[in-house]
SERO-4910 file (N, C-alpha, C, O; in steps of 0.05 Angstrom, whole numbers):
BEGIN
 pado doro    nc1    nc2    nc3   cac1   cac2   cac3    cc1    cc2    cc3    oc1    oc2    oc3
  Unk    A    745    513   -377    722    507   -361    728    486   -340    714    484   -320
  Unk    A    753    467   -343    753    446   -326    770    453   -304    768    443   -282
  Unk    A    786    472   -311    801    491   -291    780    507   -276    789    515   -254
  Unk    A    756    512   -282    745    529   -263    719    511   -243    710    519   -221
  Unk    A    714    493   -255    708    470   -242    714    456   -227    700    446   -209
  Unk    A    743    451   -235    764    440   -207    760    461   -180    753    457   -157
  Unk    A    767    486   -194    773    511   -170    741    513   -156    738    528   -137
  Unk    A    724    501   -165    704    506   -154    690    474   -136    667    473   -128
  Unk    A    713    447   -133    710    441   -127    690    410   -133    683    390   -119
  Unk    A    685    419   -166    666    395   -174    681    375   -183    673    352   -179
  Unk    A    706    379   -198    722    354   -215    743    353   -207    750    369   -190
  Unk    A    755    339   -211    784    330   -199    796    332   -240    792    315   -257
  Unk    A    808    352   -242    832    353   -263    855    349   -274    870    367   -267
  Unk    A    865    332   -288    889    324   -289    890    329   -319    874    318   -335
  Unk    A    907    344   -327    904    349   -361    918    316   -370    911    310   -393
  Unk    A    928    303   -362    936    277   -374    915    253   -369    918    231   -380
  Unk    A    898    258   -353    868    241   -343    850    245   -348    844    269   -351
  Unk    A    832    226   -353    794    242   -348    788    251   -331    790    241   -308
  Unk    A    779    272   -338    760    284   -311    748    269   -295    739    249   -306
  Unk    A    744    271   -275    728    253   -255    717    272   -232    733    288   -223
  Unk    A    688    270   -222    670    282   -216    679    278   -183    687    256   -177
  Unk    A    677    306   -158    683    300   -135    648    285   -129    627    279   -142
  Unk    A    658    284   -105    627    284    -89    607    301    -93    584    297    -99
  Unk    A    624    330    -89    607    356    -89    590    355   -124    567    355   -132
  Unk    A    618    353   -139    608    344   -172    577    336   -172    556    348   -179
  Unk    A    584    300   -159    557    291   -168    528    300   -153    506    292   -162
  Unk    A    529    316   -132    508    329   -117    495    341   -133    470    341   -136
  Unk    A    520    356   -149    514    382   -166    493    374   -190    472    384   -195
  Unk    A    509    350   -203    501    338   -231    473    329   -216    453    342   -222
  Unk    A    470    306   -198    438    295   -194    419    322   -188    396    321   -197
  Unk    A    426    340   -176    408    377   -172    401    375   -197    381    361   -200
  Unk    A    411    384   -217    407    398   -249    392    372   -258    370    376   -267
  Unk    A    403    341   -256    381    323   -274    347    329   -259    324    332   -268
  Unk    A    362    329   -228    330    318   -211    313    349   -227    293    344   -240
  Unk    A    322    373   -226    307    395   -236    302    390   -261    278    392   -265
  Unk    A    311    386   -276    304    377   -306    281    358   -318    265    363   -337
  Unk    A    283    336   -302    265    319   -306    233    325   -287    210    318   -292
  Unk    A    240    335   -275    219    349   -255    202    364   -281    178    361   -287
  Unk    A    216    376   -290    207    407   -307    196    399   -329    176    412   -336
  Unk    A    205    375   -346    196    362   -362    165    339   -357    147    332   -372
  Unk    A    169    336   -334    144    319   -328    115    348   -319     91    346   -320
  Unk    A    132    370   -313    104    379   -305     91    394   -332     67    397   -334
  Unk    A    108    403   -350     86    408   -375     74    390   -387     52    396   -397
  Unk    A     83    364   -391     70    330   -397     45    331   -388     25    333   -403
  Unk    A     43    329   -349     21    326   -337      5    341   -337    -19    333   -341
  Unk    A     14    376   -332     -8    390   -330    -18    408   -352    -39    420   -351
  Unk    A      2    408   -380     -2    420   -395    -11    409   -424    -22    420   -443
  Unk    A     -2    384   -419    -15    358   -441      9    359   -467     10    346   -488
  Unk    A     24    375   -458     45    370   -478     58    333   -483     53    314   -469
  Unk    A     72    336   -504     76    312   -509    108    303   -503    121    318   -517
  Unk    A    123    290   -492    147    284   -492    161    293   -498    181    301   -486
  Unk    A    154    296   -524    179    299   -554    190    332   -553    209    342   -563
  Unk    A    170    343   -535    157    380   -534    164    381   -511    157    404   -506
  Unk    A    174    373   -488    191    384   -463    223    386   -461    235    404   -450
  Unk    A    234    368   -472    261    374   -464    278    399   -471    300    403   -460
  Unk    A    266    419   -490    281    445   -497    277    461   -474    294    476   -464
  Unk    A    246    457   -463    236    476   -443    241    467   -422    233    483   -405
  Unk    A    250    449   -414    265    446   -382    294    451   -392    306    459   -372
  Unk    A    308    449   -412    338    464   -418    341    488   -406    360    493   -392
  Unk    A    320    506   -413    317    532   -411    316    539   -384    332    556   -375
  Unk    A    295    526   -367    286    529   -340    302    520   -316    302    532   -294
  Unk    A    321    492   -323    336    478   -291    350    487   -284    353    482   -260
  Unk    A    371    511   -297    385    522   -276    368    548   -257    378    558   -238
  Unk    A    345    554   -265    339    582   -256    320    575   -235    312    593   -220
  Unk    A    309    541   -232    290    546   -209    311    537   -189    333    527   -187
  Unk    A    283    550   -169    304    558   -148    290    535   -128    267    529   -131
  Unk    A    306    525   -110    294    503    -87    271    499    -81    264    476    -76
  Unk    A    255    518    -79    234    518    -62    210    509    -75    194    493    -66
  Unk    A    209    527   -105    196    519   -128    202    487   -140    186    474   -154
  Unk    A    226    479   -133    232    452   -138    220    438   -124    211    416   -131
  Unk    A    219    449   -100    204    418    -72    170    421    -83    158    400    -85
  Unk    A    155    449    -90    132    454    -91    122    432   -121    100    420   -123
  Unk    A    144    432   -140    135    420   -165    137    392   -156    117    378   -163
  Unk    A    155    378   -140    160    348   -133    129    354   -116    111    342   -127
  Unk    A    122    365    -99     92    358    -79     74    351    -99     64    329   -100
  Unk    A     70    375   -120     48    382   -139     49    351   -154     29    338   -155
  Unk    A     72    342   -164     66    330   -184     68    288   -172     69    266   -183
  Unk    A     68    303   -139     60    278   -124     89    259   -119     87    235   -117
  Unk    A    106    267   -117    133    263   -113    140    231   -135    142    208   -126
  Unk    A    143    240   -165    139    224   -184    165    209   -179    183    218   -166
  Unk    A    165    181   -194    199    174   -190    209    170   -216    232    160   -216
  Unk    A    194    178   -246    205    175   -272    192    198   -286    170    205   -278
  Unk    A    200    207   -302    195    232   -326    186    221   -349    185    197   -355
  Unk    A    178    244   -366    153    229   -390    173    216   -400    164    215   -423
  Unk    A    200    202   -402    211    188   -429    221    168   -403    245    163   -406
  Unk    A    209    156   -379    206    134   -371    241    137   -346    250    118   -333
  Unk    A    250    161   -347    277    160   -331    276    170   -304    261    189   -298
  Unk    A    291    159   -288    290    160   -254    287    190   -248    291    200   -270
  Unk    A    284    202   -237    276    223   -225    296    229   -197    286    223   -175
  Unk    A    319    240   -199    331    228   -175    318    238   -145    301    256   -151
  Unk    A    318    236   -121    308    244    -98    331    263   -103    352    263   -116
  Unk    A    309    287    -76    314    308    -69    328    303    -51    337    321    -37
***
C-alpha cells in the first residue's frame, strides 16, 4: 500500500524510514478528516443522534461524498469549526 501511495504521489517511501506525508498527502488526509467530521456533526445536529452513535456512520460515508454535497453540508450546518466530540473541523 505504501508503494502505491508513493506512486500516487501522497508519501514519500523509504523502506528504511517513516513514511512521511507529501504536500499532496496532507491535502488528501485534511479532505477525508474535514468530510468526516462534517458527517458526524450533521446526524448530531439534525438527527439528535448522540456522539457516541456517529463515528461508524461517517466511516461509511467520507470517502463517497462528493464536493459539492460537502460545501452544501458545511452551508447547512452553518460553516461549524468543531464536531460533536469538540475537534477542529478543518476548512475547506
Amino acid at each position: 500500500m505504501m508503494k502505491r501511495l508513493a506512486r500516487l504521489g501522497l508519501v514519500r517511501h523509504d523502506p528504511h524510514r517513516a513514511v512521511q506525508l507529501t504536500e499532496a498527502g496532507w491535502t488528501a488526509a485534511r479532505a477525508v478528516v474535514r468530510r468526516h467530521r462534517l458527517l458526524e456533526l450533521y446526524p448530531n445536529r439534525v438527527l439528535g443522534l448522540e456522539p457516541s452513535e456517529v463515528h461508524q456512520e461517517a466511516d461509511r460515508l467520507e470517502h463517497a461524498l462528493s464536493d459539492s454535497l460537502e460545501r452544501r453540508l458545511d452551508e447547512l450546518l452553518g460553516h461549524p469549526d468543531t464536531d460533536p466530540h469538540g475537534e477542529p473541523i478543518p476548512r475547506g
